[in-house]
Backbone bond lengths (Angstrom), bond angles and torsions (degrees), N, CA, C in turn:
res aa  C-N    CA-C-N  psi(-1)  N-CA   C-N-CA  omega(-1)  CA-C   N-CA-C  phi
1 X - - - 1.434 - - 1.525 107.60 -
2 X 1.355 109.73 137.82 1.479 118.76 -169.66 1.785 97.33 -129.66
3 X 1.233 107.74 134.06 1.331 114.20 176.80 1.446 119.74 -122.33
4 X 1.119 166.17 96.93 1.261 173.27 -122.94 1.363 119.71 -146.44
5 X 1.365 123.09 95.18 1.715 138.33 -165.47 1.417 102.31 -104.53
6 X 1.343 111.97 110.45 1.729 111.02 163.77 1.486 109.93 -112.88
7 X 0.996 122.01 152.62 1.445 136.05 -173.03 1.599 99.49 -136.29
8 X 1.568 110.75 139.90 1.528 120.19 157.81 1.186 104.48 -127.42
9 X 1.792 108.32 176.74 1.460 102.57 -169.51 1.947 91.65 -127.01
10 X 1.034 113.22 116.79 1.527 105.75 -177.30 2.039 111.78 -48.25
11 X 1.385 107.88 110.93 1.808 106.27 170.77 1.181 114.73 -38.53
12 X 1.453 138.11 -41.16 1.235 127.53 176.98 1.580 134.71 -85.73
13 X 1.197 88.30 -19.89 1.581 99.56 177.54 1.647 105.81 -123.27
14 X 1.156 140.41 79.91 1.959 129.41 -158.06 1.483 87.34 -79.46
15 X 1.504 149.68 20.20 1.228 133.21 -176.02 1.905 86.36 -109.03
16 X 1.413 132.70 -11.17 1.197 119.57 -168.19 1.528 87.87 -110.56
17 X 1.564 102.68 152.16 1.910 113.43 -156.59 1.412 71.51 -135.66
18 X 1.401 125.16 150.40 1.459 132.83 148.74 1.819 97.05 -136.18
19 X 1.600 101.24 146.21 1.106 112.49 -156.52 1.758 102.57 -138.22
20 X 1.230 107.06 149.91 1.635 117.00 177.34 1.425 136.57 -123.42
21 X 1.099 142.98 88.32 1.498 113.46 -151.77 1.616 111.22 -136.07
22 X 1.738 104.01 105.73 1.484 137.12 151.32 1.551 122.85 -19.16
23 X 1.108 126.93 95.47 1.780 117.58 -178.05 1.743 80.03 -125.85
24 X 1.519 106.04 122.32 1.395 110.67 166.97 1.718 89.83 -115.76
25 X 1.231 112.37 163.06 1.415 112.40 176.86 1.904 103.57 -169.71
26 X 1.840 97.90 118.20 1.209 117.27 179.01 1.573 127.85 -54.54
27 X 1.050 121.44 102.84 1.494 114.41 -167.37 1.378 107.29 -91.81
28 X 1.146 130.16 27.63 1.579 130.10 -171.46 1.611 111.60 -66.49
29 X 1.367 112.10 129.40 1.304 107.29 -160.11 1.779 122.22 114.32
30 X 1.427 90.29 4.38 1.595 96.62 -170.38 1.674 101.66 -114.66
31 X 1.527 113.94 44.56 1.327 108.94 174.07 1.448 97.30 -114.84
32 X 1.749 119.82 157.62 1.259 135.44 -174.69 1.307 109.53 -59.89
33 X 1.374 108.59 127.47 1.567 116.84 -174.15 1.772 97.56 -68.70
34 X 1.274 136.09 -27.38 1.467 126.85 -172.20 1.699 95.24 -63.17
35 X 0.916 139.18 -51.60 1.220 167.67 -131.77 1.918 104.05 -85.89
36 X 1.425 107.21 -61.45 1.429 135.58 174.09 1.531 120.01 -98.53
37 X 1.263 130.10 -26.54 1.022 147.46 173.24 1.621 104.83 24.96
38 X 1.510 80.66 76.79 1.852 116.01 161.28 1.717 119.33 -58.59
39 X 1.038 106.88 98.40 1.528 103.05 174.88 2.199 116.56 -86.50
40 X 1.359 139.72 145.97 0.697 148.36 149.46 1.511 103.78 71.06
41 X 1.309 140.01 -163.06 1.538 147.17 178.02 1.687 91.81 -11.44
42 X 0.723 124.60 -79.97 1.939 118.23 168.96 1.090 132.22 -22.70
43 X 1.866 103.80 -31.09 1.492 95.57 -165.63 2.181 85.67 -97.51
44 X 0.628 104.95 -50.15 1.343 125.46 -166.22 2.025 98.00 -49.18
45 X 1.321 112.49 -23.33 1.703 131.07 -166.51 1.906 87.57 -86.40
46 X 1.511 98.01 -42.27 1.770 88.52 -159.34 1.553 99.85 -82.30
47 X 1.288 122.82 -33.51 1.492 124.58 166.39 1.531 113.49 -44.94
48 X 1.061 134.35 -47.90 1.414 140.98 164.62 1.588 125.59 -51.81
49 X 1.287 105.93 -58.15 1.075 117.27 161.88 2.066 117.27 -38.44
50 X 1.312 84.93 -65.31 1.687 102.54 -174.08 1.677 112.75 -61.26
51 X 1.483 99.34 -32.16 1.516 110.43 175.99 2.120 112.05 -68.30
52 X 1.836 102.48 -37.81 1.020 95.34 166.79 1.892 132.30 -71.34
53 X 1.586 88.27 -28.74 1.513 89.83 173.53 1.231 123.55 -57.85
54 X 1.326 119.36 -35.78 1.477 141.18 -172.57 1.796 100.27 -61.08
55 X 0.982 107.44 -54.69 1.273 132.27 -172.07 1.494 100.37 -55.83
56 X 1.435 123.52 -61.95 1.488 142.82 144.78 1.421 113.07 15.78
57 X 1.484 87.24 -82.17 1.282 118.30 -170.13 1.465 132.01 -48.69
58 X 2.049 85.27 -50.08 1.611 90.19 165.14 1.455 140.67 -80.93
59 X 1.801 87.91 -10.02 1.550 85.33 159.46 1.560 126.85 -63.55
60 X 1.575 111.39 -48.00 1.126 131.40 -171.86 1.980 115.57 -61.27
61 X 1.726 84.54 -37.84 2.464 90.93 171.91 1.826 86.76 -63.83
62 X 1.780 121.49 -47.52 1.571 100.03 -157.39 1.487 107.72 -78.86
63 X 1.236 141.15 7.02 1.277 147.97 178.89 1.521 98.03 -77.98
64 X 1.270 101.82 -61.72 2.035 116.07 -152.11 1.461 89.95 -77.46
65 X 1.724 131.52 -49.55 1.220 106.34 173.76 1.682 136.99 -104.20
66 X 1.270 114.87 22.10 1.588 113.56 -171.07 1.819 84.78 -134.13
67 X 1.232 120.53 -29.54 1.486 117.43 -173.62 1.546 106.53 87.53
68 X 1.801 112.25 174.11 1.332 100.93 176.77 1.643 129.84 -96.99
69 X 1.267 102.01 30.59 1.479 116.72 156.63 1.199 112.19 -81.88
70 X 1.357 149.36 -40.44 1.160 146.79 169.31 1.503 113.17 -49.85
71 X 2.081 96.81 -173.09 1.535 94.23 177.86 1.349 98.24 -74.72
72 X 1.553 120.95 165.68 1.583 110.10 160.74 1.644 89.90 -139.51
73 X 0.927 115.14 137.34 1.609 134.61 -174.31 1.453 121.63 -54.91
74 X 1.085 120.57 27.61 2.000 117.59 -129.31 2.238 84.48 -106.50
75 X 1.269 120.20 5.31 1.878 118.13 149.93 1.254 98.31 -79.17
76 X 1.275 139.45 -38.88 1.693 116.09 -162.02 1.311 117.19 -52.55
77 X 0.823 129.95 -10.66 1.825 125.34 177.97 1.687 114.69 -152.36
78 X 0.971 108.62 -175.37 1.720 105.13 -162.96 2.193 68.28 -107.63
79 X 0.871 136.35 -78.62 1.837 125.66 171.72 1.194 110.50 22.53
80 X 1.868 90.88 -84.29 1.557 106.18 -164.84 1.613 109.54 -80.43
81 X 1.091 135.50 -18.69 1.576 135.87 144.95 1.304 122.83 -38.45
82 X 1.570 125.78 -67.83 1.558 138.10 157.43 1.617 97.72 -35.11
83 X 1.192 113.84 -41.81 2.054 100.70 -164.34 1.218 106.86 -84.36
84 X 1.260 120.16 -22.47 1.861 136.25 -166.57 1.765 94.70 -32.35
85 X 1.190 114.28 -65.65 1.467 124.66 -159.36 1.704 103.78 -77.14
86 X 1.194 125.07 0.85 1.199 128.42 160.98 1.564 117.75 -59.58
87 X 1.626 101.08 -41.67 1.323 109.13 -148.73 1.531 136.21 50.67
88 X 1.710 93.07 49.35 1.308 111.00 171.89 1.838 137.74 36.96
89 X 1.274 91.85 42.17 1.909 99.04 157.73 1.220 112.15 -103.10
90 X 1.743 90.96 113.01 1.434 88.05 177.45 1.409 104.01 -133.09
91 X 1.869 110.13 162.26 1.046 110.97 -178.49 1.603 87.51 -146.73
92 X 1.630 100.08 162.74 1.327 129.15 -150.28 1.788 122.80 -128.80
93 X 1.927 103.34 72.59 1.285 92.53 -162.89 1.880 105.68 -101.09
94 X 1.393 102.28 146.54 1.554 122.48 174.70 1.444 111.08 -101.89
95 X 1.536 92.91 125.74 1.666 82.90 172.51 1.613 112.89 -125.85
């Protein structure tokens, strides 16, 4: 997990700070064990992984459809906990 904080200072006003902050985070390990057929510390790494994605996810269905007034799931995994303070933009690259 990589986190990246920029801060500016508005020229006209230097008492107003606006701020940005980047959490990219490597999911390697999130391919189907039928597929790769991970044995031991491997297999047990991609279950976690997949359990956090899952977890992911439902934050991301309760975002898009209840909004963030609702519950949003963001204890199910130590993932979606670490992302909480993002406020959830996420994007999804394959390489």
């Amino acid at each position: 997990m990589l986190t990246v904080t920029v801060e500016r200072r508005d020229k006209l006003d230097p008492t107003r700070i606006v701020s940005a902050k980047f959490t990219m985070v490597d999911l390697a390990g999130s391919e189907r064990a039928a597929r790769t057929r991970p044995e031991g510390i491997a297999l047990s790494e991609a279950k976690a992984i997949n359990l956090s994605l899952t977890a992911l996810g439902n934050v991301i269905a309760a975002l898009a459809t209840r909004g963030a007034a609702a519950h949003i799931p963001w204890r199910d995994s130590k993932l979606t906990r670490l992302l909480q303070v993002c406020h959830c933009v996420v994007l999804f690259m394959s390489v």
